[in-house]
C-alpha positions in Angstrom: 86.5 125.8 91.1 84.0 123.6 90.0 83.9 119.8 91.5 82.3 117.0 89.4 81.7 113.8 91.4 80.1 110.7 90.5 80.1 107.4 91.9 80.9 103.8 90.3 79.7 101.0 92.2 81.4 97.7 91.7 79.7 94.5 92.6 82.9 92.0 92.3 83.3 91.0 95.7 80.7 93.7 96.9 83.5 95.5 98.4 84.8 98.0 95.8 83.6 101.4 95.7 85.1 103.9 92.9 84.7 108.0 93.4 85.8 109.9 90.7 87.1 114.1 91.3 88.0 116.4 88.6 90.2 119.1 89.5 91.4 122.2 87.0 95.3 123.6 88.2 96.5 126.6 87.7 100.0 126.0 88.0 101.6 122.4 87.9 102.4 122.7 91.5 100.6 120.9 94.0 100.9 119.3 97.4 100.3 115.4 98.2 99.6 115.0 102.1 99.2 111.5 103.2 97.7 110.5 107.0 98.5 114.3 107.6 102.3 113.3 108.5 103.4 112.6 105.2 103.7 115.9 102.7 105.4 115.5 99.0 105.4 118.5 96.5 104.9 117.2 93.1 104.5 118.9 90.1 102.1 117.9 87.3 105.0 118.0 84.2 106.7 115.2 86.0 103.7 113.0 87.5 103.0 109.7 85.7 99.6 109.8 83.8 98.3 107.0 86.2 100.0 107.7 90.0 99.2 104.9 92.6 98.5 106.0 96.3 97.9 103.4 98.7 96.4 104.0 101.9 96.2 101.2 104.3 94.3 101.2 107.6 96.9 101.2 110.8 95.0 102.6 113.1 92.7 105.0 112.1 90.9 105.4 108.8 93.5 106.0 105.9 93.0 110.3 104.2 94.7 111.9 102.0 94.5 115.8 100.8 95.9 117.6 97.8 96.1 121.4 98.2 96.3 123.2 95.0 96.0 127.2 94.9 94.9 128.1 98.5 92.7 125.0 98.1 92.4 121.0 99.3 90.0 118.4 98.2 90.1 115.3 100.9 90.3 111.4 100.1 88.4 109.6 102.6 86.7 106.7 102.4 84.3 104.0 104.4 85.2 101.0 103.0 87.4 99.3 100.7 87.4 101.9 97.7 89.3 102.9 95.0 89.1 106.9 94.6 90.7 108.4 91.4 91.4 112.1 90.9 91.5 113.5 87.5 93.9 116.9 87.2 93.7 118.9 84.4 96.4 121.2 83.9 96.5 122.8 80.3 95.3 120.1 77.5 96.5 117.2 79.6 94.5 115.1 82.3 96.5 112.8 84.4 95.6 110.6 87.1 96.0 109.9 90.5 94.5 106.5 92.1 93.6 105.9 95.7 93.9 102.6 96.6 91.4 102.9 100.1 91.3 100.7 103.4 89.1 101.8 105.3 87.2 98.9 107.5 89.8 96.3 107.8 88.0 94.0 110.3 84.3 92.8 111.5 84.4 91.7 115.7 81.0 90.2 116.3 80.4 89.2 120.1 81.7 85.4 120.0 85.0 87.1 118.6 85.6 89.1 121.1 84.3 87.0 123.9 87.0 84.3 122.6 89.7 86.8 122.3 89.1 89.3 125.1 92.4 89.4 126.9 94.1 86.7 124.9 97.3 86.7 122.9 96.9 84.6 119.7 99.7 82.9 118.0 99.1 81.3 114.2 99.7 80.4 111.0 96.8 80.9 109.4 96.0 78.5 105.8 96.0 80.5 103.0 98.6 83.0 104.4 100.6 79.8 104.8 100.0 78.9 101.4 101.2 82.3 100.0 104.5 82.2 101.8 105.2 78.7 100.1 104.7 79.7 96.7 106.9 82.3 97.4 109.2 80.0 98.9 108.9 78.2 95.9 109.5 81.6 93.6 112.8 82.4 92.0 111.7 86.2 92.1 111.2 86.4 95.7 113.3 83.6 96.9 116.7 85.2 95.1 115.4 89.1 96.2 115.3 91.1 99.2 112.0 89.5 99.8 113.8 86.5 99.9 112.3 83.5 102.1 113.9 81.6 105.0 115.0 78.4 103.8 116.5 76.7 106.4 115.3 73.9 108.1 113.5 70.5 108.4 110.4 72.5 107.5 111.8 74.4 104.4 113.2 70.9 102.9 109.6 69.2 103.8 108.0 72.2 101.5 110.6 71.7 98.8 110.3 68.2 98.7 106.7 68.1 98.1 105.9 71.2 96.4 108.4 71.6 93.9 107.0 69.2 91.4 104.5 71.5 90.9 106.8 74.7 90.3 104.9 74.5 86.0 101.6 75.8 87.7 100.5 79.0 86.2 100.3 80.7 89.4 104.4 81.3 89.5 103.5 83.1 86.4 101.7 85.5 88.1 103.8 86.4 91.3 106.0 88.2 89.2 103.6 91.2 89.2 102.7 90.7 92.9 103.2 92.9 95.9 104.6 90.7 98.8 102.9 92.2 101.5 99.9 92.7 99.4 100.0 89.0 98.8 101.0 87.6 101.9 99.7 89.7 104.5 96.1 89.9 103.3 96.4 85.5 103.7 94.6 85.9 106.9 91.4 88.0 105.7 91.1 84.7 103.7 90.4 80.8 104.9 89.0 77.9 102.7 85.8 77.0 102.5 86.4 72.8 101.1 88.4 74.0 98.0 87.4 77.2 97.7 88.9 80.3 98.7 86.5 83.0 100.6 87.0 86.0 102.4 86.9 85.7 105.7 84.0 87.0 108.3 86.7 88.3 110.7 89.6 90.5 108.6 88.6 92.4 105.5 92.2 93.0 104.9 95.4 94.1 105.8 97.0 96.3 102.9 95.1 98.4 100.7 95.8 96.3 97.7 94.6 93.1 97.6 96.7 90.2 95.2 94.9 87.1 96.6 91.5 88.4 95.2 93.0 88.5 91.4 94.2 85.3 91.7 92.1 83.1 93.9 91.2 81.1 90.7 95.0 80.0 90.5 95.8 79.5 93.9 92.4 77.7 94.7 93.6 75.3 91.7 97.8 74.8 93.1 96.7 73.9 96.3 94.1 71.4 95.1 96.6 69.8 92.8 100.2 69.6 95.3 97.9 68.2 98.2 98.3 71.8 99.9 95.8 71.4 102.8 97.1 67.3 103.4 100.5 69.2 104.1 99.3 72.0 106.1 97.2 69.3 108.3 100.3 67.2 108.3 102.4 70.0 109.9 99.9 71.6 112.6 102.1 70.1 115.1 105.2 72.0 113.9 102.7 75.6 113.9 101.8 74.7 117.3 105.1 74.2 118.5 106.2 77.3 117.3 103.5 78.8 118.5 104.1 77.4 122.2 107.7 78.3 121.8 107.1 81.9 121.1 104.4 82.3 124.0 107.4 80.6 126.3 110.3 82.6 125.5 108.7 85.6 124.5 106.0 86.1 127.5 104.3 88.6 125.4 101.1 88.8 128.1 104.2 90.5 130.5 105.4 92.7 127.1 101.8 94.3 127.1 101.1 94.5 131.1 104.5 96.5 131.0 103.6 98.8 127.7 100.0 99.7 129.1 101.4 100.8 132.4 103.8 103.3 130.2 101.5 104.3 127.3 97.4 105.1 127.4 96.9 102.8 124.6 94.7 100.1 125.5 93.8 96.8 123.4 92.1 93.9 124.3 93.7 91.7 122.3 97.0 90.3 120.6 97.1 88.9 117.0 100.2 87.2 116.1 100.7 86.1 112.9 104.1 84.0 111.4 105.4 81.6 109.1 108.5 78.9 109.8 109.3 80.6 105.6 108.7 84.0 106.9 111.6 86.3 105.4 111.3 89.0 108.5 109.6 91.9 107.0 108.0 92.0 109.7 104.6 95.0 110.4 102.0 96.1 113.2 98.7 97.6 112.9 95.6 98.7 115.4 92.5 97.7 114.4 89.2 98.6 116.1 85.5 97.5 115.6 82.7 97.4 117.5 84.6 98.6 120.9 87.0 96.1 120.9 90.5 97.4 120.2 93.0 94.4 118.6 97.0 95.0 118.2 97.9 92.7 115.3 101.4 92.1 114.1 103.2 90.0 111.6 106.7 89.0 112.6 109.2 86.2 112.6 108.6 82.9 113.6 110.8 81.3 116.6 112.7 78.9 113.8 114.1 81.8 112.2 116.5 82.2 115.5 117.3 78.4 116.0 120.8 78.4 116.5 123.1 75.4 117.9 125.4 77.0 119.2 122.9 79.0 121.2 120.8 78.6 124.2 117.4 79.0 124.1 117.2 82.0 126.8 119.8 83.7 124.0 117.4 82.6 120.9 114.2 83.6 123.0 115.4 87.1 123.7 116.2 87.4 119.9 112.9 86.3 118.6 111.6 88.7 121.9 113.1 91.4 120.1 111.4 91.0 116.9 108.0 90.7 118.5 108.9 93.4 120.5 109.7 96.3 118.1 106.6 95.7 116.6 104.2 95.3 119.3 105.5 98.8 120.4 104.6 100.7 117.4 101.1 99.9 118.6 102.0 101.8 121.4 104.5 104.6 120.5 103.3 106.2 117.4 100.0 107.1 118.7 102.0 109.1 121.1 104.2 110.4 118.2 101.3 112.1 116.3 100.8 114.3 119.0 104.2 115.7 119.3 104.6 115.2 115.2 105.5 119.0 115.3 108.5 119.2 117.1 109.7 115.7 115.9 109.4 117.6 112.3 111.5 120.1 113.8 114.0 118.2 115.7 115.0 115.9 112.6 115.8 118.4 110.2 119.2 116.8 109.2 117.7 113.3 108.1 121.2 111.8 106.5 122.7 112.8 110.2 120.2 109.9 111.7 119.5 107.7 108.7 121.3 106.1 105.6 118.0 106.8 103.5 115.7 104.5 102.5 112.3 103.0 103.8 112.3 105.5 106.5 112.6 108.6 105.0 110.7 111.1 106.7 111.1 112.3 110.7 107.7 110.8 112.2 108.8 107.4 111.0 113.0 108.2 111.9 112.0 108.9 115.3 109.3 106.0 115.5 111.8 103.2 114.7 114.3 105.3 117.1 111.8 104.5 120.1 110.5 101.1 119.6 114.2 99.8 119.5 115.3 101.9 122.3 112.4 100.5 124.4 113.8 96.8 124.0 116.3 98.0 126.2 114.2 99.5 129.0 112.2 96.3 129.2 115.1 94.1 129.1 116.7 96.5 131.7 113.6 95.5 134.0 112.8 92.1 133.1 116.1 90.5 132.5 119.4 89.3 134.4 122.0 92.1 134.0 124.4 89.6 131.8 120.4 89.3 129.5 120.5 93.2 129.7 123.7 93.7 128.7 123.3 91.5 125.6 120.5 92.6 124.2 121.5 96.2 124.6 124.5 95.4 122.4 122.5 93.2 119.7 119.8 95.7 119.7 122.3 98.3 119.0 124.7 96.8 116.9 121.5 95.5 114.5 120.3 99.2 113.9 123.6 101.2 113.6 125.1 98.5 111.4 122.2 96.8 109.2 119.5 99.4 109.4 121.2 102.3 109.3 120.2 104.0 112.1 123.5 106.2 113.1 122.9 107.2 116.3 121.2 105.1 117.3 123.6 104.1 120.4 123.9 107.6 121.1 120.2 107.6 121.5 119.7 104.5 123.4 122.1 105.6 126.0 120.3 109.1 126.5 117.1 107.2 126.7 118.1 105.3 129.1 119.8 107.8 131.3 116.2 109.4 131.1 114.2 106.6 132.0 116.4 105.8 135.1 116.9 109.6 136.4 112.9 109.5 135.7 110.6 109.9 139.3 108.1 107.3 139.9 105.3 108.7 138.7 106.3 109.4 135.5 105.8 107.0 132.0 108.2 106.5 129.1 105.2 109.0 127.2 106.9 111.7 130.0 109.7 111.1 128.2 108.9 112.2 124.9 109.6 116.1 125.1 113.2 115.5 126.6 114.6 113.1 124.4 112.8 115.2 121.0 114.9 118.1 122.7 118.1 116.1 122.8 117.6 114.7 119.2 117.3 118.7 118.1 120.2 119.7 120.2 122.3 117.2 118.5 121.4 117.2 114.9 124.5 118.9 114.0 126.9 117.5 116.6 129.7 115.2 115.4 128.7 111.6 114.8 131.9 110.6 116.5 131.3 112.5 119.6 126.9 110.9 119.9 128.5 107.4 119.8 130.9 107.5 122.9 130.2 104.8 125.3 
């Protein structure tokens, strides 16, 4: 087979690459392999004539490979670039586009010397801006991307921002991503009025929505007074952001991960909005030998609750910071055993309603993180603090995410990491409780959830 490649270079932005592949089938059959973990078997008769891939940088450069006929041809990139493979099958040419993230973030030496061993809390100015319009937006606000609106906060955004709901931008969020959107806020900041890209973060999804519409948002912000309000509320970010380094002690959270798991990073990234509707994400990002853990998550507010102490709000918002942090820590461990978790979760509806997580590497990842909440709290709390996050921990996956056994599993891990000797990590673990998922992916639901 013949390749023909040629490359596009964009200058908008000077970030955009395009790579163009031709590739001749023989049957309609082929093989779509994302980040090596993720295989789906598509077939050219039922493909859209333009597919969308997106590959996002987590912690390693994004790839893709499609193997055709005893043969594979390999997306890669080194920078943000858009690859598009052309197959020909027949008459007919269809498409699929790469959407590539590839260097996600620039650490020069005052970064890092300014960061080195630091855990950074914020709300950053133009991601803050994005969550308000959506706030603001009948789409997300009515949706499952729907916004918190509770609050002192929430009524001080309505109050001043809703007179300005006829701005064309709302027009345009209709045909946004949200985590395009709002999670590529902080690879932006302002510059006086204007919108730039920041020297820091490149980005944080593969697509970018801000870039499209900078024009628009540069133009709502100037009009409603954005940056008056943001300055006017840095004291409410700031408490937040003290709140969260008080309840949550994440400095302990990472001395305790790193003496379980032999990933290292030499710095936390915390990012979260008082609107923030808790779809919450973690990624790794590494430049210039400097290794950052970066997570957006809830804010403290979401968890306010009157009828609550703090230590009980505290170990909630914990949680949430918690089971992403983790992910940082746990799925690199995961890709080395992704074999035999392949082989262990065979019986997916057994373990899962369906949904989101819908292959075993990412099954068994969300399995751990949770499950670790408990072994820290079991550590690090009171035993009444134990026992009550044990239960809310559980109770939220079983019941709202779906996760079946997820009791079942928390007990065995647990039995595990106390019976454990001294010497060994929660990564020793890994092999034993893979063997117990396999050994009980046909047992009776029932029977895995005894206390």
């Amino acid at each position: 087979m013949k390749y023909i490649l040629f490359v596009l270079s964009l200058c908008f932005y000077g970030e955009v690459q395009a790579d163009d592949h031709y590739v001749s089938l023989k049957s309609p059959n082929f093989e779509l392999v994302e980040e090596v973990f993720f295989s789906q078997r598509l077939s050219f008769d039922t493909l859209p004539k333009n597919k969308i891939v997106n590959l996002t940088y987590w912690g390693n450069p994004p790839k893709a490979e499609i193997r055709y006929s005893g043969k594979s041809l390999f997306i890669t990139a080194h920078g943000n670039e858009v690859e598009r493979v052309h197959l020909k099958f027949g008459q007919k040419i269809k498409i699929i586009t790469f959407n590539i993230q590839a260097e996600p973030a620039h650490y020069n030496k005052d970064y890092i010397k300014e960061h080195l061993g630091k855990v950074s809390v914020e709300t950053p100015e133009v991601y803050e801006l994005n969550n308000i319009l959506l706030a603001l937006s009948d789409k997300y606000h009515q949706t499952n991307y729907r916004m918190y609106s509770k609050g002192a906060y929430y009524s001080d955004v309505i109050k001043w921002f809703a007179p300005f709901k006829g701005h064309e931008i709302f027009n345009k969020l209709n045909d946004v991503d949200y985590y395009a959107f709002v999670e590529n806020g902080p690879s932006y900041i302002f510059n006086g009025d204007k919108i730039v890209k920041s020297k820091v973060y490149q980005g944080f999804r593969a697509v970018d929505d801000i870039r499209d519409n900078i024009g628009l948002l540069e133009d709502f912000a100037k009009k409603s007074g954005f940056k008056k309000f943001y300055q006017q509320h840095q004291s409410y970010y700031l408490k937040l952001s003290n709140l969260f380094q008080l309840g949550a002690q994440p400095k302990n959270i990472w001395q305790w991960l790193e003496s379980h798991f032999t990933a290292r990073y030499q710095s936390y990234k915390v990012f979260f909005s008082p609107l923030g509707p808790g779809n919450n994400s973690s990624r790794m990002f590494t430049n210039n030998d400097f290794n950052e853990s970066i997570m957006f998550i809830s804010a403290p507010n979401r968890y306010e609750n009157e009828l609550e102490p703090f230590s009980i709000q505290s170990m909630k918002f914990t949680r949430s910071f918690f089971t992403e942090i983790d992910h940082t820590y746990v799925n690199p461990t995961s890709d080395k055993y992704i074999d035999d978790i392949n082989a262990a979760l065979v019986d997916l509806p057994h373990w899962y309603k369906g949904g989101g997580y819908n292959k075993p590497y990412l099954i068994f990842n969300e399995y751990m993180t949770w499950s670790i909440v408990s072994l820290y709290a079991m550590e690090n709390y009171s035993e009444q603090e134990y026992l009550f996050i044990k239960e809310y921990t559980e109770n939220f996956m079983v019941n709202k995410k779906g996760f079946y056994q997820f009791k079942a599993f928390n007990k065995e891990l647990i039995r595990l990491y106390n019976n454990k000797s001294a010497e060994e990590k929660i990564t020793d673990l890994y092999p034993p409780i893979i063997n117990w998922i396999k050994n009980n992916s046909k047992a009776d639901t029932a029977k895995l959830n005894l206390d």
